[in-house]
Biopython code that builds the backbone (N, CA, C, O; Angstrom):
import numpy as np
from Bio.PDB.StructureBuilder import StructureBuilder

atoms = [
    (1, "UNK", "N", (95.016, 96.907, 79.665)),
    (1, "UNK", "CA", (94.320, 95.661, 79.391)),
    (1, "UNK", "C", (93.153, 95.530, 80.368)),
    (1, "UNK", "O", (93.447, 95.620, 81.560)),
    (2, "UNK", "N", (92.041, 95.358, 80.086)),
    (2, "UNK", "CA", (90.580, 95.141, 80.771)),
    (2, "UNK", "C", (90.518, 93.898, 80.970)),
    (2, "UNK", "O", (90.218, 93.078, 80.102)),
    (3, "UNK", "N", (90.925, 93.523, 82.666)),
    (3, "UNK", "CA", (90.767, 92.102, 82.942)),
    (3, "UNK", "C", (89.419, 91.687, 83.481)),
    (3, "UNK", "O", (89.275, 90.663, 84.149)),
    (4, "UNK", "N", (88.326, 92.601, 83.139)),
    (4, "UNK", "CA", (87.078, 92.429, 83.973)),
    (4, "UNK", "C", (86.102, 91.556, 82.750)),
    (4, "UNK", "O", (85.022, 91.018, 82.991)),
    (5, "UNK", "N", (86.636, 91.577, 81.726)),
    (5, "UNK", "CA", (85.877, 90.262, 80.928)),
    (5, "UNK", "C", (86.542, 89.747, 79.993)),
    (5, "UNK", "O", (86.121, 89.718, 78.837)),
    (6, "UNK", "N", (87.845, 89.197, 80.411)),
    (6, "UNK", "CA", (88.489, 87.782, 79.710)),
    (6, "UNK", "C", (88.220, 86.386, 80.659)),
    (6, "UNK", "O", (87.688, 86.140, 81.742)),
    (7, "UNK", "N", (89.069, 85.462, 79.348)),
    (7, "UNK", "CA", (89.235, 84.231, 80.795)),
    (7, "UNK", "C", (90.438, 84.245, 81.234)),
    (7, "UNK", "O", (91.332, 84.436, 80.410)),
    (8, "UNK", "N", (90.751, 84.066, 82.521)),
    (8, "UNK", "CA", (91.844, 84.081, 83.234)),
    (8, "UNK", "C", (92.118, 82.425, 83.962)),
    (8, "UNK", "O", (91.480, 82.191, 84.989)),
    (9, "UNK", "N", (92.865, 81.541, 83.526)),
    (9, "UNK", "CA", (92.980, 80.023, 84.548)),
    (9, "UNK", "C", (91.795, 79.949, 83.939)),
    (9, "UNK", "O", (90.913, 80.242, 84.746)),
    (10, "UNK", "N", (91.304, 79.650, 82.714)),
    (10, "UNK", "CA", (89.664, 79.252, 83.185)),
    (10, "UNK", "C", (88.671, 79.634, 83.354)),
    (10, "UNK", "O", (87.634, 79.127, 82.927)),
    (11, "UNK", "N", (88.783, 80.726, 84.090)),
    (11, "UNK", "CA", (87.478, 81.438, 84.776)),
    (11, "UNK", "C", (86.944, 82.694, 84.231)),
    (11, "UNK", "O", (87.420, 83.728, 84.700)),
    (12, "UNK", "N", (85.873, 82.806, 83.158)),
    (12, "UNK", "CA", (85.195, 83.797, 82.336)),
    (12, "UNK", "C", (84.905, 84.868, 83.639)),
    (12, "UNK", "O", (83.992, 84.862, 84.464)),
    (13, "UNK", "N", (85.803, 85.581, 83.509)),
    (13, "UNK", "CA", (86.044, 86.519, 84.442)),
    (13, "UNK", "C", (84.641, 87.559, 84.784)),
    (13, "UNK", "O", (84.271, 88.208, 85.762)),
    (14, "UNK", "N", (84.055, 87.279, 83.241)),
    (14, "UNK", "CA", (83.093, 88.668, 83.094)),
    (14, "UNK", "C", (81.457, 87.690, 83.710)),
    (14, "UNK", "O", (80.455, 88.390, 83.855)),
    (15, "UNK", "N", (81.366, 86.530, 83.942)),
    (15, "UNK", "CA", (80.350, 85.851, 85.199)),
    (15, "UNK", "C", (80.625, 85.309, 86.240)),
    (15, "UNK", "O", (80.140, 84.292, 86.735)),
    (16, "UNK", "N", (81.375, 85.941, 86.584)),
    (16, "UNK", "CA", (82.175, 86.128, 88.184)),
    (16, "UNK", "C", (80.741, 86.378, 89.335)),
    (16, "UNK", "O", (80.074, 87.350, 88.980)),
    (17, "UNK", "N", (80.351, 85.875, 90.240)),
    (17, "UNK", "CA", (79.070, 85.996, 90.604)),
    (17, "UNK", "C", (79.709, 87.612, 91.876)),
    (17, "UNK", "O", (80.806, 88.140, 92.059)),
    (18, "UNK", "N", (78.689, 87.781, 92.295)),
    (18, "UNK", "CA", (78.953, 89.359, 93.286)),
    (18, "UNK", "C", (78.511, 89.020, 94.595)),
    (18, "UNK", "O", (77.367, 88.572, 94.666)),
    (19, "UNK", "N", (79.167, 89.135, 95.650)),
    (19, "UNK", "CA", (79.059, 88.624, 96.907)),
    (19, "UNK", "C", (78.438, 90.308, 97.850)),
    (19, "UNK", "O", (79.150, 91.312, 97.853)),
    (20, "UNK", "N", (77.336, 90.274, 98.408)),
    (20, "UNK", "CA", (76.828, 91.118, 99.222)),
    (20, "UNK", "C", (77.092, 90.774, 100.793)),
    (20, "UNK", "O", (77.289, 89.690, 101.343)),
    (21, "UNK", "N", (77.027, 92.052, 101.293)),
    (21, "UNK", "CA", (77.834, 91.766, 102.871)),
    (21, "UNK", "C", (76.986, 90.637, 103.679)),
    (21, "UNK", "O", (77.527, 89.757, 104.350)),
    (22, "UNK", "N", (75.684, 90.774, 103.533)),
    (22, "UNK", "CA", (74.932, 89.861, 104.166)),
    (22, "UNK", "C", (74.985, 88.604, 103.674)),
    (22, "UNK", "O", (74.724, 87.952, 104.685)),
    (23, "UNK", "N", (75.167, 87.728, 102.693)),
    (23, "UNK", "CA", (75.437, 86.938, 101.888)),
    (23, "UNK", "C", (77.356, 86.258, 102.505)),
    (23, "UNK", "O", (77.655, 85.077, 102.685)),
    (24, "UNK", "N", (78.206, 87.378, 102.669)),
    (24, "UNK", "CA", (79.030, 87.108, 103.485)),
    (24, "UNK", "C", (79.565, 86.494, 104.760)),
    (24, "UNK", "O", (80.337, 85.575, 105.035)),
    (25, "UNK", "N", (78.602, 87.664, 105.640)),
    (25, "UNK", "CA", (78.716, 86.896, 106.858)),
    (25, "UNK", "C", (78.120, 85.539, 107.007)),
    (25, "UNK", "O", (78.689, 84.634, 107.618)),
    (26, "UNK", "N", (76.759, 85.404, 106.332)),
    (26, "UNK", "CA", (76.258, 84.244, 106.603)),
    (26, "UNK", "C", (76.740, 82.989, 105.679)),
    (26, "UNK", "O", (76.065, 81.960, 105.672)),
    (27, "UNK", "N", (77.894, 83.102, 104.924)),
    (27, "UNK", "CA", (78.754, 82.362, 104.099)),
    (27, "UNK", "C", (79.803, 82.220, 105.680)),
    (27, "UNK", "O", (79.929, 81.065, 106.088)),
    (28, "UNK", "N", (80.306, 83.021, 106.274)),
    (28, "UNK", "CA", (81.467, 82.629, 107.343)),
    (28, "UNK", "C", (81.033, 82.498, 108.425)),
    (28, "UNK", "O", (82.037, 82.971, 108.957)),
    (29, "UNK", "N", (80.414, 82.269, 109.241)),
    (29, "UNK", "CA", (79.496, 81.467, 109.673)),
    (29, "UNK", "C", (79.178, 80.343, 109.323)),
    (29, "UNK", "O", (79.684, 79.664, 110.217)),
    (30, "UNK", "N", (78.559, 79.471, 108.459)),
    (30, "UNK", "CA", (78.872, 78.250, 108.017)),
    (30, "UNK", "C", (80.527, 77.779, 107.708)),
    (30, "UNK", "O", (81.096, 76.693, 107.602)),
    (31, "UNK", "N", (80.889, 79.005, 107.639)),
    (31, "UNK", "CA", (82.378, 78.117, 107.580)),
    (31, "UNK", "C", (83.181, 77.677, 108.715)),
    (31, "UNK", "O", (83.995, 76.756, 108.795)),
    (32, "UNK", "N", (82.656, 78.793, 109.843)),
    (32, "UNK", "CA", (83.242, 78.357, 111.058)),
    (32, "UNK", "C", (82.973, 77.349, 111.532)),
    (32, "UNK", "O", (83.695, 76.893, 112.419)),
    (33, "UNK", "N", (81.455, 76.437, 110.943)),
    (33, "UNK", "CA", (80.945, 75.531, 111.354)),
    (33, "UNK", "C", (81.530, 74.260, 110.522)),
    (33, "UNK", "O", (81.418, 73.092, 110.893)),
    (34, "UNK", "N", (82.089, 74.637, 109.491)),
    (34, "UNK", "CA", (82.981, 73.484, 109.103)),
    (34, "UNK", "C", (82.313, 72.961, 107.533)),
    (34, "UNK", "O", (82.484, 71.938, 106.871)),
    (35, "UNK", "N", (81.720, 73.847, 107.381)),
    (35, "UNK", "CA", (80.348, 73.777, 105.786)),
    (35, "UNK", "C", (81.824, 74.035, 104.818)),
    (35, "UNK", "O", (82.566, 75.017, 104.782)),
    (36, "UNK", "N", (81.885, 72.860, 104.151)),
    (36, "UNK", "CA", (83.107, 73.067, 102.891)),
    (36, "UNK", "C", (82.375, 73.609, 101.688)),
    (36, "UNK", "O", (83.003, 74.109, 100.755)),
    (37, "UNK", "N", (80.752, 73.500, 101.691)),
    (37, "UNK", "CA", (80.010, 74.044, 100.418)),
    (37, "UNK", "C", (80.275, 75.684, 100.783)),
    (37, "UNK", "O", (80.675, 76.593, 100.057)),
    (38, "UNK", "N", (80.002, 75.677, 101.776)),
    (38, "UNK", "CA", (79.864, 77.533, 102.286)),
    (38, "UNK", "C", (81.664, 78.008, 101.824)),
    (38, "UNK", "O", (82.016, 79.069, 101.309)),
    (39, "UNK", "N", (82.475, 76.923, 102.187)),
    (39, "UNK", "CA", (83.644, 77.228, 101.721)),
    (39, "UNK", "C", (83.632, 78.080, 100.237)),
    (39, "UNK", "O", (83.516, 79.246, 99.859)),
    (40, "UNK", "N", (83.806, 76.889, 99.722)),
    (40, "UNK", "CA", (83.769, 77.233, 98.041)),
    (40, "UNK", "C", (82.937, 78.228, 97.655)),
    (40, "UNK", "O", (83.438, 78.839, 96.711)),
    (41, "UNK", "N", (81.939, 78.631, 97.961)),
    (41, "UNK", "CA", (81.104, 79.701, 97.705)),
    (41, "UNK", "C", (81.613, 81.070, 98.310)),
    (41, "UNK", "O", (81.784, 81.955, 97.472)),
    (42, "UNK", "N", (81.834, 81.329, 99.378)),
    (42, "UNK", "CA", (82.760, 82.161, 99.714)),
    (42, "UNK", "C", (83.893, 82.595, 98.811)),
    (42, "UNK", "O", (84.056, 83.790, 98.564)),
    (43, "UNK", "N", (84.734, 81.594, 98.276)),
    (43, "UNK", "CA", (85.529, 81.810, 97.684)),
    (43, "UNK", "C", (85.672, 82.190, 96.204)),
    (43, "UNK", "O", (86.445, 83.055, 95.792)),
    (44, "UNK", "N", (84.718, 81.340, 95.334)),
    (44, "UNK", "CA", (84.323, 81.763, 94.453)),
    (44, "UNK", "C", (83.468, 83.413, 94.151)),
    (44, "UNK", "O", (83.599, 84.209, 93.221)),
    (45, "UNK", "N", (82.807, 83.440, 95.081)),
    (45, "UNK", "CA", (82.362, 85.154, 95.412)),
    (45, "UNK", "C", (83.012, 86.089, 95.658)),
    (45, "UNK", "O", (82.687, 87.191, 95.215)),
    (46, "UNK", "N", (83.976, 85.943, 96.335)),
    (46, "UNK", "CA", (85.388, 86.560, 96.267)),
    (46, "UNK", "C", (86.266, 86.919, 94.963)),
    (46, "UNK", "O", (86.862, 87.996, 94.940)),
    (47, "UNK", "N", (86.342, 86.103, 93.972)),
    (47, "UNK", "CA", (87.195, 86.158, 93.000)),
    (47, "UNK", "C", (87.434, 87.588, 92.034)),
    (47, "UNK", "O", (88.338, 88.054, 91.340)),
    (48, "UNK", "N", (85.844, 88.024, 92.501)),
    (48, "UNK", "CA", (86.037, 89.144, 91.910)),
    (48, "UNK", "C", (87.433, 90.718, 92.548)),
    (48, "UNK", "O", (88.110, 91.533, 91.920)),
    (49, "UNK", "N", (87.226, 90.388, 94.171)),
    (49, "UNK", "CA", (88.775, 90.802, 95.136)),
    (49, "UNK", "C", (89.839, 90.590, 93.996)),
    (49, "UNK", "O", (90.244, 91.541, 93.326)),
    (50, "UNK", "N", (90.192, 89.542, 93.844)),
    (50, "UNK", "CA", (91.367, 88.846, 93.343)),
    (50, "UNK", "C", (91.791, 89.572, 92.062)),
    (50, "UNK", "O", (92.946, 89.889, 91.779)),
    (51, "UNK", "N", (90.266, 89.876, 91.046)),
    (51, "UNK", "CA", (90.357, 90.470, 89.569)),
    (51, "UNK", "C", (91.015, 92.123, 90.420)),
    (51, "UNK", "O", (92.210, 92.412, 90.359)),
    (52, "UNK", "N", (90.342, 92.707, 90.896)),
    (52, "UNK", "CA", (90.623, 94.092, 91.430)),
    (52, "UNK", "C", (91.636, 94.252, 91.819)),
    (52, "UNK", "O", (91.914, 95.423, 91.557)),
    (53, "UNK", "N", (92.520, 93.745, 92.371)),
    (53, "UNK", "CA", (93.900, 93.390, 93.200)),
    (53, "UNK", "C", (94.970, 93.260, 91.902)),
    (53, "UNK", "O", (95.885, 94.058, 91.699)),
    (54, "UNK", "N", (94.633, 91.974, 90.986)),
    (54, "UNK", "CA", (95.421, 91.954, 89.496)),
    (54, "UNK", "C", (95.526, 93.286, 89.045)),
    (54, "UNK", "O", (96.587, 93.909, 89.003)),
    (55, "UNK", "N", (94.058, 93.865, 88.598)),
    (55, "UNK", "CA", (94.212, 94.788, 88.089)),
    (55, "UNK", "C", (95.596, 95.693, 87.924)),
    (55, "UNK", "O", (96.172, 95.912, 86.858)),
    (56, "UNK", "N", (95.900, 96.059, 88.943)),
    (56, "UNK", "CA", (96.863, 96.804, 89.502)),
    (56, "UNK", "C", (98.164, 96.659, 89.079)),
    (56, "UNK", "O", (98.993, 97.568, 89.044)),
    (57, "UNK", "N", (98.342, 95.516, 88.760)),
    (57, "UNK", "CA", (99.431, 95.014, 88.395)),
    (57, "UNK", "C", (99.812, 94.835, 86.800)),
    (57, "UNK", "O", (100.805, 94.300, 86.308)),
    (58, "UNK", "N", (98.872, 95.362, 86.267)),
    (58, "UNK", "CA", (98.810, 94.985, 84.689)),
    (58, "UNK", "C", (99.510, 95.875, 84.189)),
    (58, "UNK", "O", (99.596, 96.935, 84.808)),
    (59, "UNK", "N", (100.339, 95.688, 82.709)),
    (59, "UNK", "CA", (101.480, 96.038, 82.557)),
    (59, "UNK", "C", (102.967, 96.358, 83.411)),
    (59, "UNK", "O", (103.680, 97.362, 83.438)),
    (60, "UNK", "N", (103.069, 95.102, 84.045)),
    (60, "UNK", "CA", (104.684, 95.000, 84.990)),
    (60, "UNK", "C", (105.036, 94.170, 84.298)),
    (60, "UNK", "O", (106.238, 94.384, 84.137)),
    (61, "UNK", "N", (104.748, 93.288, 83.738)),
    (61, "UNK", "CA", (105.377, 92.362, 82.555)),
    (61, "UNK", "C", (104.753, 91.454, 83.707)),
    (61, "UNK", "O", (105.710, 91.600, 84.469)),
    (62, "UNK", "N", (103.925, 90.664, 84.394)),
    (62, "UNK", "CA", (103.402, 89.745, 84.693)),
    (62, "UNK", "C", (102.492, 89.322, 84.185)),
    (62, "UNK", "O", (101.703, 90.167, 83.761)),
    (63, "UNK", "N", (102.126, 87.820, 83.965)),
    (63, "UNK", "CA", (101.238, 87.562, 83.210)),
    (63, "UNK", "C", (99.658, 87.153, 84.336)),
    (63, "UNK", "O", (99.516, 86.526, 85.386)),
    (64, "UNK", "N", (98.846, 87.799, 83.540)),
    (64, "UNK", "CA", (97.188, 87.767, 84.283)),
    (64, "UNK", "C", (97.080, 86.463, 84.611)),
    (64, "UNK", "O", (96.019, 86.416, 85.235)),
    (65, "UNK", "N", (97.591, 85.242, 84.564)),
    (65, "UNK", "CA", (97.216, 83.850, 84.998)),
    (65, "UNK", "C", (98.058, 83.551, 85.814)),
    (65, "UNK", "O", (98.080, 82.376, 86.181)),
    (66, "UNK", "N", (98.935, 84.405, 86.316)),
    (66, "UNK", "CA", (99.902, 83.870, 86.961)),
    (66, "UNK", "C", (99.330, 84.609, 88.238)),
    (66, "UNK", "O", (99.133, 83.968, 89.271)),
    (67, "UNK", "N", (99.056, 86.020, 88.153)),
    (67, "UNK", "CA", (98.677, 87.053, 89.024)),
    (67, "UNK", "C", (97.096, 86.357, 89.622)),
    (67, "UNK", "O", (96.944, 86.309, 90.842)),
    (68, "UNK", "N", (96.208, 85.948, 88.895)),
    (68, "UNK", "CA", (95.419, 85.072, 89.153)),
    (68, "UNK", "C", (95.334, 83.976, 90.431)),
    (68, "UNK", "O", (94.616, 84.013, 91.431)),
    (69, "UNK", "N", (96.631, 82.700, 89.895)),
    (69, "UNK", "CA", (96.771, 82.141, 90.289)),
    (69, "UNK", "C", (97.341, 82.555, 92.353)),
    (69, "UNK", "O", (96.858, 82.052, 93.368)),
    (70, "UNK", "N", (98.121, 83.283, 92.273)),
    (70, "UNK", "CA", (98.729, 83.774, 92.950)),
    (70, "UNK", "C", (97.669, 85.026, 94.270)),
    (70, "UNK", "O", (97.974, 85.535, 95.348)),
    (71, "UNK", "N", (96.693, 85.053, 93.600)),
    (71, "UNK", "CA", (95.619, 86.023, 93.822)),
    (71, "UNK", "C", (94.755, 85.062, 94.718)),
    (71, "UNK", "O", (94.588, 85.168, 95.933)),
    (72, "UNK", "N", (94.320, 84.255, 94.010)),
    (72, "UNK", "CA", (93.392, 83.111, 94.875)),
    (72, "UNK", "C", (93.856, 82.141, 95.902)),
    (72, "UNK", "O", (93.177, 81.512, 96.713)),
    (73, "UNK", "N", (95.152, 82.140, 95.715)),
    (73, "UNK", "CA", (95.777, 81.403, 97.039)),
    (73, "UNK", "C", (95.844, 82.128, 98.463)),
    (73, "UNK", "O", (95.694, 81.593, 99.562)),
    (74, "UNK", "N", (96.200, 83.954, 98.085)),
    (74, "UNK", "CA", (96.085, 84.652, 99.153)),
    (74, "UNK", "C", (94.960, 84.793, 99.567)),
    (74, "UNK", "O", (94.829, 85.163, 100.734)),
    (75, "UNK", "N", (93.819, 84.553, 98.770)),
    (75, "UNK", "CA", (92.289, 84.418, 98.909)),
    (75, "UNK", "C", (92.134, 83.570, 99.840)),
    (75, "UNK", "O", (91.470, 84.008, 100.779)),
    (76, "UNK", "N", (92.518, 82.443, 99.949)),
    (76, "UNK", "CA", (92.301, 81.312, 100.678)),
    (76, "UNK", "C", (92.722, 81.520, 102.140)),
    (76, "UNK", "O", (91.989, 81.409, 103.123)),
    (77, "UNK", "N", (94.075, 81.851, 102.117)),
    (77, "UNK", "CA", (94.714, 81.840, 103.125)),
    (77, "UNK", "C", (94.049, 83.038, 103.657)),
    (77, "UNK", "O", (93.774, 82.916, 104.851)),
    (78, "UNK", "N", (93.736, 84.069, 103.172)),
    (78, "UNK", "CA", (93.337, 85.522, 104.236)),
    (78, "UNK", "C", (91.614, 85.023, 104.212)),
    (78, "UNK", "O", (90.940, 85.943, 103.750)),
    (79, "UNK", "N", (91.170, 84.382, 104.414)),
    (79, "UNK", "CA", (90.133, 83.334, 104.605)),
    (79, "UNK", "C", (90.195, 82.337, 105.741)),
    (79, "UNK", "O", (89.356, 82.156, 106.623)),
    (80, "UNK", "N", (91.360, 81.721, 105.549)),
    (80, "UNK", "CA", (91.984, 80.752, 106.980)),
    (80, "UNK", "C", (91.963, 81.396, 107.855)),
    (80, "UNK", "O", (91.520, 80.903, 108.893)),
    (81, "UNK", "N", (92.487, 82.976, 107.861)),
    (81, "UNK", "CA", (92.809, 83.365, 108.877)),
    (81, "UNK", "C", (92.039, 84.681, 109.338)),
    (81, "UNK", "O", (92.478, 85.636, 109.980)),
    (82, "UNK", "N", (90.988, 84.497, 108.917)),
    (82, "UNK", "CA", (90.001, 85.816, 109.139)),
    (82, "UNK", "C", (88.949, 85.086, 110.289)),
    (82, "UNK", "O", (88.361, 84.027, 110.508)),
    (83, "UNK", "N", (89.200, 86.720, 110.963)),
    (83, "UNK", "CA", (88.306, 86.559, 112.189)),
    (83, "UNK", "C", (86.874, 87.146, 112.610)),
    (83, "UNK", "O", (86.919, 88.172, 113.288)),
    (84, "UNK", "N", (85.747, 86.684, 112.331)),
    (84, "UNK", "CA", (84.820, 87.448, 112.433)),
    (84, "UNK", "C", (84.448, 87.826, 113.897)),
    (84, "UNK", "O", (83.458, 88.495, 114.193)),
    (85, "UNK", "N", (85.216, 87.399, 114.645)),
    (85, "UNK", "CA", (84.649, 88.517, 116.109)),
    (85, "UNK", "C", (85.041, 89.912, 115.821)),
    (85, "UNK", "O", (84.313, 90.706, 116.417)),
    (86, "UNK", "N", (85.998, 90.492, 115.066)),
    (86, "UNK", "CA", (86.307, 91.822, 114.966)),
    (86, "UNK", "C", (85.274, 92.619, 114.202)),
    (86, "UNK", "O", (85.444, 93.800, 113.899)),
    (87, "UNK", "N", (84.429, 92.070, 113.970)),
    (87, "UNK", "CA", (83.577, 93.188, 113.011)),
    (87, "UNK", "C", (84.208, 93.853, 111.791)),
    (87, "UNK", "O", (84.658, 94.997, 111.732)),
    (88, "UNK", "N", (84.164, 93.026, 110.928)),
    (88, "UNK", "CA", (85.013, 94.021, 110.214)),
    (88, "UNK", "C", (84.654, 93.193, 108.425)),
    (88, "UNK", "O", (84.495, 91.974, 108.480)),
    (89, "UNK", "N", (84.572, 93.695, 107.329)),
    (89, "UNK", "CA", (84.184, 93.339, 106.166)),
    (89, "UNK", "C", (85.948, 92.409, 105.755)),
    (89, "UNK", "O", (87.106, 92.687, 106.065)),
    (90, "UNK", "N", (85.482, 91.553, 105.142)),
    (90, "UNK", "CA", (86.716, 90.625, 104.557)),
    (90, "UNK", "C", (86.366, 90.931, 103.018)),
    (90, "UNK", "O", (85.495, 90.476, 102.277)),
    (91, "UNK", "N", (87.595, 92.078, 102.787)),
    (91, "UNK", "CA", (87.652, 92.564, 101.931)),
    (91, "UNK", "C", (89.338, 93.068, 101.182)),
    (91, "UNK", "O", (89.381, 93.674, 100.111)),
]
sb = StructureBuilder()
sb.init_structure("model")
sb.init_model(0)
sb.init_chain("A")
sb.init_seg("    ")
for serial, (resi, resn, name, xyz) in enumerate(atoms, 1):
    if name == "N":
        sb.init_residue(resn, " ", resi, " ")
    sb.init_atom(name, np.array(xyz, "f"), 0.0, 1.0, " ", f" {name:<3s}", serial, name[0])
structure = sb.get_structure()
């Protein structure tokens, strides 16, 4: 099953926007500063992680909205807890 252009929760998977590294850091950076817009944008740019990650999982008998759902929460949280002094891509 090709989850790279259905809707999944909602979200027309296949205009998923594409997040570039520079576009990144300077998304977390405003977040450290407490920017809830930089939030959501971050996160939403991300979603495409989340599709790639599902992927993987397709045909276990789980359903893509659930894997979704479940996808973007770890999104969040490995977001809470990401540290940009390490140098390192949040990926």
């Amino acid at each position: 099953m090709a989850l790279n252009k259905v809707e999944i929760c909602g979200v027309d998977t296949g205009r998923l926007p594409r997040m570039n590294h520079q576009k990144s850091m300077e998304l977390l950076e405003r977040i450290k500063k407490g920017d809830a817009a930089a939030r959501e944008e971050f996160i939403t740019g991300n979603l495409r992680l989340v599709l790639s990650v599902i992927q993987r999982f397709s045909g276990r008998g789980e359903q893509p909205d659930d894997l979704f759902q479940v996808g973007c929460i770890g999104l969040i949280k490995a977001l809470d807890n990401f540290d940009t002094s390490h140098n390192v891509r949040f990926s």
